[in-house]
Each structure stands twice: as structure tokens, then as C-alpha cells.
C-alpha positions in Angstrom: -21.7 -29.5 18.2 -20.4 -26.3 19.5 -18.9 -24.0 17.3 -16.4 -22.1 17.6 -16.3 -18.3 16.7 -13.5 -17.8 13.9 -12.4 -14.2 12.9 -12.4 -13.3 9.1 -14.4 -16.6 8.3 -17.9 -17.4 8.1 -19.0 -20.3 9.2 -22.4 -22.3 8.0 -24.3 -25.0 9.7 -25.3 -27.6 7.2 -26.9 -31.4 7.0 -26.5 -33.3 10.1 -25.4 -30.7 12.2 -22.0 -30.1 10.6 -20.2 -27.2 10.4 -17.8 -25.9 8.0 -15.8 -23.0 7.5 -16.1 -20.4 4.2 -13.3 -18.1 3.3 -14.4 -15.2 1.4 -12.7 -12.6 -0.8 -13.9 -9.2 -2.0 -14.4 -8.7 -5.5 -11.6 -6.9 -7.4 -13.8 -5.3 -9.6 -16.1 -3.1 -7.5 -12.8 -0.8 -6.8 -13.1 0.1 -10.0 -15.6 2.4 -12.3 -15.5 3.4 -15.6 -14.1 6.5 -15.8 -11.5 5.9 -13.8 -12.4 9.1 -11.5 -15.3 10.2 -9.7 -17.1 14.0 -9.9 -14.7 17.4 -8.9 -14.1 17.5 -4.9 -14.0 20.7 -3.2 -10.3 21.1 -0.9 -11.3 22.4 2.5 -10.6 26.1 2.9 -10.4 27.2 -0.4 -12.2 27.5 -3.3 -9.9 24.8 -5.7 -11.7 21.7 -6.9 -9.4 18.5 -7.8 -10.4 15.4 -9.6 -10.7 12.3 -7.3 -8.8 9.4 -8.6 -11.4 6.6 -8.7 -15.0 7.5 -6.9 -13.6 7.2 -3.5 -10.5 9.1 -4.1 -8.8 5.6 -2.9 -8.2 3.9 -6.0 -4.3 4.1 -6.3 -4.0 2.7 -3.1 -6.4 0.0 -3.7 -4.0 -1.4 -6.7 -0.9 -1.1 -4.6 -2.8 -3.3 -2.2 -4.1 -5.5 -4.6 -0.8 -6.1 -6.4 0.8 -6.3 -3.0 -1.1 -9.1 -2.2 -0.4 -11.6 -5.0 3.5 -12.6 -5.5 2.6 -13.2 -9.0 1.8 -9.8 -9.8 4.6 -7.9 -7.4 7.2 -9.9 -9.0 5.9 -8.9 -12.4 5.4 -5.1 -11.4 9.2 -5.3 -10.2 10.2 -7.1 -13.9 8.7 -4.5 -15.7 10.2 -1.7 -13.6 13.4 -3.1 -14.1 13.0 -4.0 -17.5 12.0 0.0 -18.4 15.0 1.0 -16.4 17.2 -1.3 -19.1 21.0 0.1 -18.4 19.6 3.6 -16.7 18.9 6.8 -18.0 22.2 8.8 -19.8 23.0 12.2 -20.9 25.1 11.4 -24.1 27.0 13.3 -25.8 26.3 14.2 -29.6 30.0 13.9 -30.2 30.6 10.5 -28.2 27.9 8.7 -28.3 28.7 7.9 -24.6 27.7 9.7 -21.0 29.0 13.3 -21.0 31.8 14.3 -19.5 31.0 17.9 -19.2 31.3 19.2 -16.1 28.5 21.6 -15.7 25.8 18.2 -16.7 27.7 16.0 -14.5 27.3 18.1 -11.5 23.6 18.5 -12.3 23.2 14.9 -13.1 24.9 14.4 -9.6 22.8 16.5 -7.6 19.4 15.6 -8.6 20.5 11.8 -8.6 19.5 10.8 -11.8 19.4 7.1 -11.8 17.1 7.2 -8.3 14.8 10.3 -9.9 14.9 7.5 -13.3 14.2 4.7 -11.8 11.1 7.0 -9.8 9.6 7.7 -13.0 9.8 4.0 -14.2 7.9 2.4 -11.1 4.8 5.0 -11.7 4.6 4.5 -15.1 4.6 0.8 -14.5 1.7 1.2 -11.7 -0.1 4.0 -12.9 0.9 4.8 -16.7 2.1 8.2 -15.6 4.4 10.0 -14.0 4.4 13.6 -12.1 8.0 15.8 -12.1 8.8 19.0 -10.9 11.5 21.2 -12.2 12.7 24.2 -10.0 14.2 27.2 -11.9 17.5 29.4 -10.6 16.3 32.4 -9.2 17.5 34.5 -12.0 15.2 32.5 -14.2 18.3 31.1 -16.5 18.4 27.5 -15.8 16.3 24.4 -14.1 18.4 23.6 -11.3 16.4 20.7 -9.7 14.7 17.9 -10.5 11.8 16.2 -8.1 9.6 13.3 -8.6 6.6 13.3 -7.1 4.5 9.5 -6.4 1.6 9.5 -8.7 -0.9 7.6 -5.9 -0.2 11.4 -4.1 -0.8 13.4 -6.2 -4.2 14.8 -7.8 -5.7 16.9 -10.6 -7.1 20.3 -10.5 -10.6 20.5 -12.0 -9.5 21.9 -15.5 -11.1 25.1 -16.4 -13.6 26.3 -18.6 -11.0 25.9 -21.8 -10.0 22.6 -21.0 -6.3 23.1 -19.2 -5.1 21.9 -16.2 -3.5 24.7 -14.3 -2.3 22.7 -11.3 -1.6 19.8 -9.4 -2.3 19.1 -5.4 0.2 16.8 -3.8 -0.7 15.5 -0.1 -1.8 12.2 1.6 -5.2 11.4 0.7 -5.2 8.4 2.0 -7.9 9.0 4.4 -9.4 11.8 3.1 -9.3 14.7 1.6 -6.7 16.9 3.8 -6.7 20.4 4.6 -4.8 23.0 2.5 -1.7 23.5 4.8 -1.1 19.9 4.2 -1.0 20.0 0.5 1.0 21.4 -2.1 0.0 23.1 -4.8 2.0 23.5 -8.0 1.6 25.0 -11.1 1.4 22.2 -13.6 2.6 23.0 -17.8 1.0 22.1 -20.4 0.6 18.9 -21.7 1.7 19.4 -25.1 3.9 21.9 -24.6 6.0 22.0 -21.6 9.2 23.7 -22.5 7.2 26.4 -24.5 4.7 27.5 -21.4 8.3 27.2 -19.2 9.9 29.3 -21.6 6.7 32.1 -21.9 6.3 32.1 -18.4 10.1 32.8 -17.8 10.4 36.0 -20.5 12.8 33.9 -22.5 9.7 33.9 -25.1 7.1 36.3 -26.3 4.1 34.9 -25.7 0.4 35.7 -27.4 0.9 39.5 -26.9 4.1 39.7 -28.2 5.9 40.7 -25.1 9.1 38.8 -23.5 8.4 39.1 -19.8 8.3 37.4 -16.4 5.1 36.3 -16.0 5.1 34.5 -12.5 6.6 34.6 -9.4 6.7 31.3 -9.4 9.9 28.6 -9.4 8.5 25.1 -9.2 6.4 23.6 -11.9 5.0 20.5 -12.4 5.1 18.5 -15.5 3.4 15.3 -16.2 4.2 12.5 -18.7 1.1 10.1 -19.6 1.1 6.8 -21.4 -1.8 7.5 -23.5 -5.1 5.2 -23.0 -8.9 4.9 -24.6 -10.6 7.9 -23.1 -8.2 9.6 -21.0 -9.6 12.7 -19.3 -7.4 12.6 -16.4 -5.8 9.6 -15.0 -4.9 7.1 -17.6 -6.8 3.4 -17.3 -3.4 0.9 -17.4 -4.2 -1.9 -19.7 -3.4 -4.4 -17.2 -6.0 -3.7 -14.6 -8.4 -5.8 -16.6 -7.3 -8.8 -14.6 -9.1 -7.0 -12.0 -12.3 -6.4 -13.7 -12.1 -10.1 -14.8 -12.4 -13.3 -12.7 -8.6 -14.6 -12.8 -7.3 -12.2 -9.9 -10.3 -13.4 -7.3 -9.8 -17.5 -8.4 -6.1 -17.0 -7.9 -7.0 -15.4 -4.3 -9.6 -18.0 -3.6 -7.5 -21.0 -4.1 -4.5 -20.0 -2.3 -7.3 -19.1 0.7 -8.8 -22.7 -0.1 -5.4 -24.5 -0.1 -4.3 -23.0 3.5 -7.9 -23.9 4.6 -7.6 -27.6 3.5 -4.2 -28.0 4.7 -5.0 -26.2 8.2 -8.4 -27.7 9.2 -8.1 -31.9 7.5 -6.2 -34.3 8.9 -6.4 -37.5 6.0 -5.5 -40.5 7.4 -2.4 -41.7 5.2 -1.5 -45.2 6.7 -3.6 -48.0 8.4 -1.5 -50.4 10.6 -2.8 -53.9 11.7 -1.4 -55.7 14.6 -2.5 -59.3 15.2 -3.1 -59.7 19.4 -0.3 -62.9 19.6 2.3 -60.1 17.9 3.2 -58.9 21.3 3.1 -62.2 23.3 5.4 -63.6 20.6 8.0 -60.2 20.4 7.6 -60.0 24.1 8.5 -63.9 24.4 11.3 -63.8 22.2 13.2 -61.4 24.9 12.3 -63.1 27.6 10.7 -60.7 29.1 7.7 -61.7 31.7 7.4 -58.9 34.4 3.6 -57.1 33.7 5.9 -53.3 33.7 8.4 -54.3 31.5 6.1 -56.1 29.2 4.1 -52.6 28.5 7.5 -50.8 28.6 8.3 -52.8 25.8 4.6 -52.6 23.8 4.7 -49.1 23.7 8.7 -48.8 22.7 6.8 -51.2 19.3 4.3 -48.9 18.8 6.8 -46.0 18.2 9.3 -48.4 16.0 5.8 -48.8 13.9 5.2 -45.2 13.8 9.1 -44.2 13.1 9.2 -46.9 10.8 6.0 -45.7 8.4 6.9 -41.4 9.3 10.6 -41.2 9.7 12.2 -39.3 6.8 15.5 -41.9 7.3 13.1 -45.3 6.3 11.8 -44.5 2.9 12.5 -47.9 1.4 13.7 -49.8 4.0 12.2 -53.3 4.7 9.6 -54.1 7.4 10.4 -58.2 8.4 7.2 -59.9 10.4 5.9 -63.3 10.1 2.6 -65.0 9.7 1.1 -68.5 10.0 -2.0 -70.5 8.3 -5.0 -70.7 10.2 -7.3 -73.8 9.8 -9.0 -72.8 6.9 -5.3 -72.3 5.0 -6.1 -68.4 4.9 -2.6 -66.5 5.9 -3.1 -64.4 8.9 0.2 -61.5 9.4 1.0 -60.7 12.8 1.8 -57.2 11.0 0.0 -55.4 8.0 0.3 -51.5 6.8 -2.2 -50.4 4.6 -1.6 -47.3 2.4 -4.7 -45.3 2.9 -3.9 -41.9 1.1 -0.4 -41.1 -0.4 -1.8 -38.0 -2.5 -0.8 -34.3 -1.3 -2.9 -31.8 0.6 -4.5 -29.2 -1.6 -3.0 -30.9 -4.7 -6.0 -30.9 -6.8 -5.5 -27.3 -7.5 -2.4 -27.2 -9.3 -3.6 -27.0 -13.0 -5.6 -24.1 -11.7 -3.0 -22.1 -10.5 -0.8 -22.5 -13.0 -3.8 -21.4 -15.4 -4.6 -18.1 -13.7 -0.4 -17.1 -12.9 -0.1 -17.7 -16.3 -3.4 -15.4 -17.1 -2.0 -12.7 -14.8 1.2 -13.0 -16.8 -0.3 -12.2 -20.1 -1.9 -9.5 -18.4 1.4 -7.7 -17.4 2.5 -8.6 -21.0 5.6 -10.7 -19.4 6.2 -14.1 -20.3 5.9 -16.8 -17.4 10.0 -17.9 -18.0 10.8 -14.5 -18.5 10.4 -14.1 -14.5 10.9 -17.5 -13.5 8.9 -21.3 -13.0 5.2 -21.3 -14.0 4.2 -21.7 -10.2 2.2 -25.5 -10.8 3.1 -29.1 -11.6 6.6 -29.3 -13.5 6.5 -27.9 -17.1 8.5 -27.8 -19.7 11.0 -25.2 -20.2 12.4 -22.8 -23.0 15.2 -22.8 -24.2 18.4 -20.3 -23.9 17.6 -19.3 -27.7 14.1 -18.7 -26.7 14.5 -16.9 -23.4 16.5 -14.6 -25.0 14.5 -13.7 -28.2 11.7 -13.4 -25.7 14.0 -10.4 -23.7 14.9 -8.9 -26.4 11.3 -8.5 -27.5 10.3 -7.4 -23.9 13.2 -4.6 -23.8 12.3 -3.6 -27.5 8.7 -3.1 -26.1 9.8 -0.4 -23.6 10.6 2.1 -26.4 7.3 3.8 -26.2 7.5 4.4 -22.2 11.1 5.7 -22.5 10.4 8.1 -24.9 7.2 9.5 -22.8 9.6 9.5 -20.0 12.2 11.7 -21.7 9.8 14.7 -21.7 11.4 16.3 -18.3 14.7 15.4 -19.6 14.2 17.0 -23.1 12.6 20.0 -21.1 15.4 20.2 -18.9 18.3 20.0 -21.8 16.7 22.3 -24.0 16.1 25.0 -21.1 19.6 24.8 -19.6 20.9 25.5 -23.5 22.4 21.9 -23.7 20.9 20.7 -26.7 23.6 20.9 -28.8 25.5 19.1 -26.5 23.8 16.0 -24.8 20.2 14.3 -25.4 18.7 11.8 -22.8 19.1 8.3 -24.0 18.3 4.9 -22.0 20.1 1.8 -23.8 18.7 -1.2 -23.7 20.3 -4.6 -22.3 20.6 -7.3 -25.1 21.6 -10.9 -24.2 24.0 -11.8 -26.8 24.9 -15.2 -27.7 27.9 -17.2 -26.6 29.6 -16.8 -30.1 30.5 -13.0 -29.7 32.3 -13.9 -25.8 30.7 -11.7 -23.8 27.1 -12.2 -21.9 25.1 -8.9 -22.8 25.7 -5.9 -24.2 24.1 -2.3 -24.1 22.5 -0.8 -27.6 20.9 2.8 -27.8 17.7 3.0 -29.7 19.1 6.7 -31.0 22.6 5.6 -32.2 24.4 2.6 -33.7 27.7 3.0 -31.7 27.2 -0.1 -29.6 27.2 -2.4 -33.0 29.5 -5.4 -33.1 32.1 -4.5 -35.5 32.3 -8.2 -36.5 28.8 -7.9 -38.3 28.8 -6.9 -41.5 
């Protein structure tokens, strides 16, 4: 048979000269290599080295895609980006316990649009377990006036040098490859450790290793980088959650969505089987009196579509089909009308335990439970209960302590160099469901202060 030539597919001839049609998908796993970063790249027209991020220099983008592609995993990305925001970064007040008032915070607060730059910081973190921010200082050195987040999957890593340090970071599209040096922008990056105290040194607001207060740079925009911590971090951190790519469960949940389309797409089962004895339409035909040769096949084929309306049409489900039958000679009954069922299951159905196996695999890899972000996707489950749901969110938002407090580095940096230490502190209060006992749905509770307790509990 002549086959047809079918984009993205491959197709195989097999026994008996029949064709059929394979879907493929790339492994997940070969995007990947085990340090997470290839060997220093030179940048054209100078003599700065960065560190690629994966062997390619591609590999940020290459998650994005991958996560892009399965709603499984862009839902959870976007529940655990929300759930780090919680109720939104805050400058409190030491005094209040509540978001300060001051006017001098409020307008900086304003200005760099905090809960945008916040909420920034959380969707790196989330993607790549780290997050790059830029602080600009006043030109007479005194305060940070700005605040700028920079997207992680732009920016690379200087080569560091020969004691270890990282001296900058290059921010561009590298997309395609590695572009020129009036297309990127190089910025001094702080020390990991030690932010505030290189920012203060380099400023003359400290003395640094020879004693001396004084200006050291002419420079006003520095680059500071929080990191989630992972097993043999050199530069870009390994999230935990990229295992699912390494594994199998990402490609199985790709290949039976592909193989579900397919089967839908390209079969065509058979699901009834009607029967029609020959003397049906002399008898119907008959009964109205009907003898001219045109009208008589006018009003065969008008049968044919009752039969098919009646078997197809979403108005007849279990309505009653009337037709007689009569005894031949031998006493065997003989219907002028018989429907056979010939296949009532769904297409593609025989999947279901399996994709409910691996959304649920993909959900323990993003550390979410399934009815945290909704239905298992599969055949009808059992659900939790309220109780349980929220115990389980509670956990979840108790979980994000460690990310907040890596987050807070700019903002400590930022509070303590402005002289506002004594005044406010950064604090992100969680959301906790409540239960139906105290009247009210949720309410917010700082990990730093006890303000928000019920006064009804003892």
C-alpha cells in the first residue's frame, strides 16, 4: 500500500505489508550532565571567561521547555511559586509587628515594586534554586536606592579566579550563543558570604584589610546572588527536582499522552453492529402504503438515518427500539431488526492507571501533594478530606522557611546599608487555613513574631 509521508513521525513497514506509525520522544536525560556546567567559555572580544550553564550553555532553557511542556509540572512550578510568595514580602516594623509606615521605606518599597521584584525572586528560586539581584547605590555612596532582579536562565558566571571568588556576573541572551560584549552586561558580583561587608568596604563606610576607610570603585551596581544550597555546588546549584528528568517518569508521561492522541487520531473501532432482515423494508414500506420505486428509496434511506440517530444521538440514551420478528420453520426466531454492541470501552482508556502513576511521580518530585493542586489526572479517586488538605498546606507553607530566609539576603543587605535596622526587618508571613471554629477562613502568621496569635488560645 502506499504510504504516506508524515512529519515528526516515523513510520515502519512491518508483516504483510502494513504500515504503522511510531511517535518518538527525546530523552530527558541527555540535557543533563553531572556537573551541571560545562568547561570556562571565552566571551568574544575580551579576555573574560564565564561558566556555561550545562555543556551547551542551553540548559536553563531546556527545563523551561521541558516543564513547559507537561501541565503537570507547569501547574506545580506555579504552586510552589505561589506557595513561597505566602502573603508577600513585608518591611515590619520592630515596634508594630506590622508593614511600616515610615515614610522614607515606603517610598523605597514603592519604587522598586517590591511585591513584583518578590515574587521575581520566588519564580527563579523555584526553577533554578537561585536567584541573581542587583542593588544600585546613591551617587554619594550613602544609600541603595534601587533594587533589580535579574532572570537566572540570563545570566552567567565569571570563571572564578585563582582564590576561588567570583568577581562578576555576565547578563545577556545566550540563547543562541554566546553573544558579543556590547550585548552583555557585566556587573560586579559580592561575595557570597558576605554581601553587606564587601558593599560596605568597597563604599569607605568600612576599613578594609589595610585599615583604610576609602572608596574603592567607581562602580554603583552590584550584583548579589542568593543560592539554595545543593550536593556539590560549584556554580549553578542542581534543583532536587530535576531527577524526574534523569529518571524514566517524565518520558512515559510524554509517551502516553503522544500514544493516546495517536490512538484516538489514526483507529476508528467499530462500536455497533446493526442487522436488518431483507422483508424489514417491504413490510415498513407496506405499512405506509407507499409503492412508487422513488418514494420507496426515499423512504429506505430516511430508516437508515432513524437507525443511526437512534444508536448515536446524544437525546436516545435509553430509549426503546420496537421491531418485530416471526418463527421460521425450524421454530428458530428470526428479528427483522438486531443491534449488536461491538465495543462500548473508550479510546486510549487502557492508559489511565499509568498516568495517574507517573502525575503522581512527578508530584512527589516537586514535593507537592497531588490534592494539594487539584484531581490526580486518572480514573476517579478518592479524596482527602478538609482536615487533611489543610494539615497538608500548612506543612507545604511551613516548608518554605528555608527559601525565604535565603531570599532575605538583598533585603537584609538593603536594611542594614540604608541604616534601617533598627527600624524594620524583611518578613514574609505565611497563609494558614484555619478551621471553621475560629470564623474566619485563613489567617497570616510571621515565622519571626507571635503577633498574629489567636488570643482565644491559651
Amino acid at each position: 500500500m502506499k504510504e504516506e509521508k508524515i512529519p515528526s513521525h516515523i513510520v515502519m513497514q512491518v508483516k504483510d505489508n502494513v504500515s504503522c506509525i511510531v511517535e518518538t520522544v527525546t530523552d530527558s536525560a541527555t540535557v543533563f550532565d553531572e556537573d551541571f556546567h560545562g568547561n570556562a567559555m571565552p566571551i568574544p572580544g575580551t579576555k573574560d571567561r564565564y561558566i556555561p550553564f550545562g555543556v551547551d550553555d542551553q540548559l536553563p532553557y531546556e527545563i523551561i521547555h521541558h516543564i513547559g511542556r507537561d501541565e503537570i509540572m507547569s501547574q506545580n512550578k506555579f504552586f510552589n511559586v505561589l506557595t513561597c510568595y505566602a502573603s508577600g514580602l513585608n518591611y515590619t516594623e520592630y515596634a508594630t509587628d506590622k508593614p511600616t509606615r515610615n515614610p522614607e521605606i515606603r517610598k523605597f518599597v514603592m519604587r522598586n515594586s517590591l511585591p513584583s521584584f518578590f515574587l521575581e525572586q520566588c519564580t527563579d528560586m523555584k526553577y533554578f534554586f537561585f536567584s541573581v539581584d542587583v542593588v544600585i547605590v546613591s551617587k554619594d555612596r550613602k544609600q541603595i536606592v534601587q533594587i533589580r532582579h535579574k532572570e537566572a536562565c540570563y545570566c552567567r558566571f565569571e570563571e572564578a579566579d585563582k582564590n576561588g571568588k567570583i568577581n562578576h556576573i555576565f547578563y545577556g541572551d545566550f540563547r543562541e550563543s554566546t553573544p558579543n560584549i556590547d550585548k552583555l552586561e557585566k556587573i560586579r558580583l559580592l561575595d557570597f558570604r558576605d554581601p553587606l561587608g564587601e558593599l560596605m568596604v568597597l563604599m569607605g563606610r568600612e576599613p578594609g584589610k589595610d585599615g583604610k576607610c576609602e572608596v574603592r570603585t567607581n562602580e554603583y551596581k552590584f550584583a548579589i546572588v542568593s543560592k539554595f544550597p545543593t550536593p556539590g555546588l560549584q556554580y549553578y546549584p542542581v534543583p532536587y527536582y530535576t531527577s524526574i528528568f534523569r529518571g524514566h517518569w517524565y518520558d512515559i508521561k510524554q509517551l502516553i499522552g503522544i500514544g493516546k492522541k495517536a490512538k484516538l487520531r489514526n483507529s476508528s473501532s467499530i462500536k455497533y453492529h446493526v442487522e436488518v432482515h431483507k422483508d424489514y423494508w417491504e413490510q415498513i414500506c407496506s405499512a405506509e402504503n407507499i409503492y412508487d420505486p422513488e418514494e420507496r428509496k426515499k423512504r429506505i434511506a430516511k430508516e437508515y438515518e432513524n437507525i443511526k440517530e437512534f444508536i448515536s444521538g446524544i437525546d436516545n440514551h435509553g430509549k426503546l427500539w420496537v421491531s418485530g420478528f416471526y418463527q421460521n420453520p425450524d421454530g428458530k426466531e428470526v428479528s427483522m431488526v438486531k443491534i449488536n454492541l461491538i465495543d462500548s470501552s473508550k479510546e486510549g482508556g487502557d492508559w489511565t492507571d499509568d498516568i495517574q502513576e507517573s502525575s503522581n511521580t512527578i508530584c512527589y518530585a516537586d514535593n507537592i501533594h497531588p490534592n494539594l493542586v487539584g484531581a490526580t489526572p486518572g480514573k476517579s479517586q478518592t479524596n482527602n478530606s478538609g482536615s487533611d488538605k489543610r494539615e497538608l498546606f500548612t506543612l507545604k507553607q511551613s516548608l518554605e522557611k528555608a527559601p525565604h530566609d535565603i531570599l532575605c539576603t538583598v533585603h537584609n543587605v538593603v536594611i542594614a546599608f540604608n541604616g534601617w535596622d533598627d527600624v524594620v526587618y524583611p518578613d514574609i508571613p505565611l497563609i494558614m487555613l484555619t478551621t471553621l471554629d475560629q470564623k474566619n477562613d485563613a489567617k497570616k502568621v510571621s515565622m519571626n513574631n507571635n503577633s498574629e496569635k489567636d488570643p482565644n488560645d491559651e
